[in-house]
C-alpha positions in Angstrom: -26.1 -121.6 45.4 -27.6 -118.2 46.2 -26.9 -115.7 49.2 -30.2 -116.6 50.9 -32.4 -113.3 50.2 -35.8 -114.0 51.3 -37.6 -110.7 51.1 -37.1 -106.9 50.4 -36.7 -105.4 54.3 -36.5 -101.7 53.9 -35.8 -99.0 51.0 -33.5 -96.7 52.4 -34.4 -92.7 51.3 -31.7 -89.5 52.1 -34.1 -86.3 52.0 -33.1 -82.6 53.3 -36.1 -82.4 55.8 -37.0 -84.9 57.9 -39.8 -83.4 59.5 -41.4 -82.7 55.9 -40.5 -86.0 55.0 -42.3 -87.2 57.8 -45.4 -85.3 56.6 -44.7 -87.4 53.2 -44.5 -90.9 54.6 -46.8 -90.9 57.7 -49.2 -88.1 56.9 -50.1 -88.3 52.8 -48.9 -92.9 52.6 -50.2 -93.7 55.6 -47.1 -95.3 56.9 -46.9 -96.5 60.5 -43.8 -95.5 62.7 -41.9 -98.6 63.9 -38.7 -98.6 66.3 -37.4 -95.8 68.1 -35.7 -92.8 65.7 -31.7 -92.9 65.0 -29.4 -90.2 66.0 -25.4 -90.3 65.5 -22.5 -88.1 65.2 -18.9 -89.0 65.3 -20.1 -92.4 65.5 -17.2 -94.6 64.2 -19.0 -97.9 63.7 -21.8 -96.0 61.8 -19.4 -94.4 59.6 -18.2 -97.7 58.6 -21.3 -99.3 57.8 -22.1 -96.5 56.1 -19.0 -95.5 54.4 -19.3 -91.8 55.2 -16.3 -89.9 57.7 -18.1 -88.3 60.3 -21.3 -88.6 59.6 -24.4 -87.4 61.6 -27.4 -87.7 61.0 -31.4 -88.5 62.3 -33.4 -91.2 60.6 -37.2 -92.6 61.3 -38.5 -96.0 60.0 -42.0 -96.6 58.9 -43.9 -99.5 57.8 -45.9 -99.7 54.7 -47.9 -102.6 54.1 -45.1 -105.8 53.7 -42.0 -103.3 54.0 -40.2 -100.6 55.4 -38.9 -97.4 54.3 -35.9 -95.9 56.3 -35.6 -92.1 55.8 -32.6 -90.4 57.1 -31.5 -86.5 56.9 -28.0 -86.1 56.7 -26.3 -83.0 58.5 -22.8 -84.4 57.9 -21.6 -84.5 55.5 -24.8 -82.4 53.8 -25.0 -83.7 50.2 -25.7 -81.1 47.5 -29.1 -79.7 46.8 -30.1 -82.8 44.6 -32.2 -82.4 40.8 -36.0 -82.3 41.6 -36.1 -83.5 37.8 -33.9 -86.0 37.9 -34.5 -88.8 35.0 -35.6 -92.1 35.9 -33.3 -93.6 33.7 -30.1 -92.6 35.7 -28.4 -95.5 36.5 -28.8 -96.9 40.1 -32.4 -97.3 41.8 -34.7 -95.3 40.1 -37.8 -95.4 42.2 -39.9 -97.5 44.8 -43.9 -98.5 44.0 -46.6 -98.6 46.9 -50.1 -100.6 46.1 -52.7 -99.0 46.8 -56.5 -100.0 47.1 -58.0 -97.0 45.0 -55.7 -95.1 42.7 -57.9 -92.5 41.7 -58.7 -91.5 45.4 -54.9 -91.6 46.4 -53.4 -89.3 43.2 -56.5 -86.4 43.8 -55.1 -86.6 47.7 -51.1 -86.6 46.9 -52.2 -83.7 44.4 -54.2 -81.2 46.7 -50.8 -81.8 48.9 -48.5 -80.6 46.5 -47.3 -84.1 45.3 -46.0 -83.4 41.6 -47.6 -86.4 39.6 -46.1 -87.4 36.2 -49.5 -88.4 34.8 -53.1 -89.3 35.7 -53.5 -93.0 36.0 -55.3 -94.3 33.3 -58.0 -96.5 34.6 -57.6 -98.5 30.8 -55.6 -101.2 32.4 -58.4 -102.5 34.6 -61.3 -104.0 33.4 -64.0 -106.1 35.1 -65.5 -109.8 34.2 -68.7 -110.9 34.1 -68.3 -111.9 37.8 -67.6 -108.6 38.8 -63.7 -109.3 39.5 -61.9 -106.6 38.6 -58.3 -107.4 37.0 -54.9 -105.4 35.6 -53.4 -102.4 37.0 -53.1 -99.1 36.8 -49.9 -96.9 38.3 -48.7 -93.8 37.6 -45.3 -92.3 38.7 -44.9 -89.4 41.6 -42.5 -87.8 43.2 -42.4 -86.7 46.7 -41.7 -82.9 48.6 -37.6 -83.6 47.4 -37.8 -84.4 43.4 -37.7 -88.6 44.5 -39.6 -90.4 42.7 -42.0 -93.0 43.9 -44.8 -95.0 41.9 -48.4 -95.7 42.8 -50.2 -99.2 41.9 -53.9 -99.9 42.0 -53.1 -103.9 41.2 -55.3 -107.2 40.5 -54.6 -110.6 39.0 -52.7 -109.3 36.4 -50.0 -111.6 34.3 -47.4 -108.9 34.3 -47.7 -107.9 37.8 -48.8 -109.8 41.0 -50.3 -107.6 43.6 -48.6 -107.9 47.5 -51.5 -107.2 49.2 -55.6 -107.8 48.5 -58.8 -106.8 50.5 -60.0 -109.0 52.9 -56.9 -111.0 52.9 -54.1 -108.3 53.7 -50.8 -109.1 52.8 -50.6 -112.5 50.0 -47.7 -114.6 50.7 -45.4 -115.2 47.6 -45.8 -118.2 45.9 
């Protein structure tokens, strides 16, 4: 029997600025503010939850596409400055990946922001049939103002990987 998970809800990011990660995720994604912003401080039931002794701290939520990211900026306790280079192959989660329609477009705009990018995308993984459908992907990994790291898909019917969204149908129901 399983615990019932039906979907991914939110991805949960800690960041020293909110207001520059709010230039990040609304600004340069393109994510769309949902719910009213958190504040706390010397919030017991928060602490809890969280597992942090008195904690304060402001958060926003924004959508993007079929999930939320929840970004918070803790002033208590502060964590230490973290590794902008941090290795994806620490152990925990290493990274999120947002879809987007036109790869190319999106890494020249997160680079004249000042998003470091690993790599170009290589276009190589896409090709197009003699119907003019285009299939594969191509990504490429990022990271944002803070050294986290986040990954950028340009995806079509692709064996390997299933895009979560297509144009003229939005978001594609698993199945």
């Amino acid at each position: 029997m399983t615990v019932g998970a039906r979907a991914i809800h939110h991805v949960g990011v800690s960041v020293p600025d909110l207001a520059k990660a709010r230039e990040f995720y609304l600004d340069l994604l393109g994510g769309v503010e949902v719910g009213k912003p958190l504040e706390w401080e010397d919030n017991p039931f928060i602490d809890a939850v969280v597992g942090l002794e008195n904690s304060a701290a402001h958060q926003f939520v924004c959508r993007l596409g079929n999930a939320y990211v929840e970004v918070f900026e803790y002033f208590a306790p502060r964590a230490a400055a973290q590794d902008p280079n941090e290795g994806v192959n620490r152990f925990g989660y290493t990274h999120f990946a947002v879809q987007v329609d036109d790869i190319e477009a999106c890494y020249e705009r997160l680079v004249a922001a000042g998003i470091r990018v690993h790599t170009r995308p290589s276009m190589d993984g896409i090709t197009i049939d003699a119907d003019g459908r285009k299939h594969g992907y191509a990504a490429t990994y990022c990271r944002d103002f803070f050294g986290n790291v986040f990954e950028i898909m340009e995806i079509y019917d692709d064996d390997q990987i299933r895009p979560v969204w297509r144009a003229g149908e939005g978001v594609i129901p698993a199945g």
